[in-house]
N, C-alpha and C positions, 0 to 999 in steps of 0.2 A: 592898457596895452603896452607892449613890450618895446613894440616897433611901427615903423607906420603901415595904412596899406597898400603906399608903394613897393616898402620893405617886403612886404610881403608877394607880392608877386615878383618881384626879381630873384627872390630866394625860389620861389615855385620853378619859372620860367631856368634857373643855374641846374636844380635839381633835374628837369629836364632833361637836358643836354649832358646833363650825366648821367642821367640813366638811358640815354639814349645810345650813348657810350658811341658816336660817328664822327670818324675823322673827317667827315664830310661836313660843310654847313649848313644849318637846319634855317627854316624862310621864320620869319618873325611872325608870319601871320599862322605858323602850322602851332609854334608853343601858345599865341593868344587864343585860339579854338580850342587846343587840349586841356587852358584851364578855365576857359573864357572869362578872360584876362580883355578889356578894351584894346584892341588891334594900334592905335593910334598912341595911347599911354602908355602900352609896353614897350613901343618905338623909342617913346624918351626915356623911359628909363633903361633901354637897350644901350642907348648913347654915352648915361652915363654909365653904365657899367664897360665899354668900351673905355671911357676915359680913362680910368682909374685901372683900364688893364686886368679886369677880369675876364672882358672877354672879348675877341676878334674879329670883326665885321671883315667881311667877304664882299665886294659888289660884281655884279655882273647877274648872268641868266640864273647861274647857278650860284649863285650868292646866298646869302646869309650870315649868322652866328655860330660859335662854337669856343665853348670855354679858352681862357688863355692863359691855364698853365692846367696842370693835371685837375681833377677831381679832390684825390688827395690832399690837395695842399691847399686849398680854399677852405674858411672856417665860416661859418653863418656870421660872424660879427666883420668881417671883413666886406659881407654883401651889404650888411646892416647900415655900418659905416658910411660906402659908396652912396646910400641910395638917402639914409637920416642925414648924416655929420657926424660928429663926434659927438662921445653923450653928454650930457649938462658933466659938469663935475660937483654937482651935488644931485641926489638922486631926491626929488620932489616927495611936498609928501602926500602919503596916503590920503590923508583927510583933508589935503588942498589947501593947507595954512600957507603964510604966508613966511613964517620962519619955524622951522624944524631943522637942530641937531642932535648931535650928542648931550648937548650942555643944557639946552633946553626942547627934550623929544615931545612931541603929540604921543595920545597912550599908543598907538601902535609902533614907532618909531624903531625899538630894537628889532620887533622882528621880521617889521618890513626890511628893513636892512638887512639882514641876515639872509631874506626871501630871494631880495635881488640882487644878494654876492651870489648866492646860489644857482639861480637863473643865468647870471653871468656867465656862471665855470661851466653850467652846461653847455652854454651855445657856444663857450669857447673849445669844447672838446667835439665838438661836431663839425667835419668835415663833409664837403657833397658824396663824397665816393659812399658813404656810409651810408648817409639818409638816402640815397637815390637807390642803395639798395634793399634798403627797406619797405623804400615805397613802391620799387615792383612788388616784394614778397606782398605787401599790402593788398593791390594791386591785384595779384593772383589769387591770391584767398579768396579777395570779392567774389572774383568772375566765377572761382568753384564753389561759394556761395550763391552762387546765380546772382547776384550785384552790378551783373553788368552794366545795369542801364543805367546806375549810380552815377558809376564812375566813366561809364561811357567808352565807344570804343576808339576815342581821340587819343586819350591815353594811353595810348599801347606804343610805346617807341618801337 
């Protein structure tokens, strides 16, 4: 895996909030239902993504989250970052050896390498504004697939 599955629900949970596109705060426990995400664990990792200033805690009645700076300018490796750390700065190998480089590769070593520059450039050119609109279009297709109960109708910002 690329990322962890904390990683991955905080990227869910971002995605969210921007496809929900409200300048309003949305409650923590409506995005753990929309992905059914554990209500308690999305809470921390809620916190740190506040830390790190992706996104804005509200308290009060009306309280909640909501992204903290535009959709646009957020990249998935910047959620990746907040919720993993920064990546190894050598990129593990495939086949779980114990020493793989350049000088001495495992037989997959080039083109894992090559897989996961590649994998990189993607997630680095993907913004939420983009994927969150994707995953209505997604989203909608379902439902006029009759998929609704797939995807459920939590999902619906």
């Amino acid at each position: 895996m690329i990322y962890s599955k904390s990683a991955e629900y905080a990227i869910q949970a971002m995605i969210y909030l921007a496809e929900k596109a409200s300048p309003d705060p949305v409650m923590i426990r409506e995005i753990a239902e929309a992905y059914n995400i554990p209500r308690q664990f999305l809470a921390k990792l809620v916190q740190t993504l506040v830390k790190q200033r992706l996104l804005i805690a509200v308290r009060g009645r009306k309280g909640g989250v909501k992204l903290g700076k535009s959709a646009s300018e957020i990249f998935l490796p910047d959620i990746i970052r907040a919720i993993d750390g920064l990546p190894p700065e050598k990129v593990p190998c495939v086949f779980g050896l114990d020493y793989c480089s350049d000088d001495q590769p495992c037989p997959l070593h080039h083109k894992w390498e090559m897989i996961t520059n590649q994998i990189d450039d993607m997630l680095k050119s993907e913004n939420l504004e983009n994927l969150a609109r994707r995953v209505a279009e997604k989203h909608e297709a379902m439902r006029d697939s009759g998929f609704s109960d797939i995807i459920g109708e939590s999902i619906k910002p």
